[in-house]
N, C-alpha and C positions, 0 to 999 in steps of 0.2 A: 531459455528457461521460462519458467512460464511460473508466477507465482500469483498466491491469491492477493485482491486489498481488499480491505472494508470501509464504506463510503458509508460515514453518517450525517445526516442534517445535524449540523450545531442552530442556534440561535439565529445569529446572523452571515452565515456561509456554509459552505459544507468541509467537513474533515475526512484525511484518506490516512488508512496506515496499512505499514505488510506485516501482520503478525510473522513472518518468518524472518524480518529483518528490523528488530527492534532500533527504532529513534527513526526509521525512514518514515518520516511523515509530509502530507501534504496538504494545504487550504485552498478554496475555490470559492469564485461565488454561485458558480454552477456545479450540477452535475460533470458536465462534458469538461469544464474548467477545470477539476478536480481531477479527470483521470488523468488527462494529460501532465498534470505539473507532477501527479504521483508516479509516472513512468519514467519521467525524467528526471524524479526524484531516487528513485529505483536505481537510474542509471550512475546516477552521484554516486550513491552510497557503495554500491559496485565496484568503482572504480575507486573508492577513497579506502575499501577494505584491501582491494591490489595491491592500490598506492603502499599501504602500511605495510603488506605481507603478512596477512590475514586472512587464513579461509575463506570462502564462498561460503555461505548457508546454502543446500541444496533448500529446494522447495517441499513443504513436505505438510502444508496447512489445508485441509479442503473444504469448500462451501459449499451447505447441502441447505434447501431451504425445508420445511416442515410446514406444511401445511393443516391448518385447526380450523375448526368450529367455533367461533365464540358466542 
């Protein structure tokens, strides 16, 4: 499954979330630090929704960028 995250600069680190899997979150002090702990984060949540016997969310968010003029 392949689902989107969204990596924002906070302040002091960067934050990762899967809008398709609400509470699956993750912090980095890097970019590259952030995807990884959000994959593995992904992988928890995964496996914690099994654990309970709880749907999968299929994937269903997609990330388009827009490009502007300003």
């Amino acid at each position: 499954m392949r689902y989107a995250v969204v990596i924002e600069k906070a302040p002091s680190n960067y934050a990762a979330y899967v809008p398709d899997l609400p509470g699956c979150i993750a912090t980095g002090t890097t970019v590259a630090e952030t995807e990884s702990l959000i994959r593995e984060a992904i992988e928890f949540h995964l496996d914690g929704l099994k654990a309970d016997g709880l749907p999968i969310p299929p994937p269903s968010s997609q990330v388009e960028y827009a490009d502007v003029h300003a």
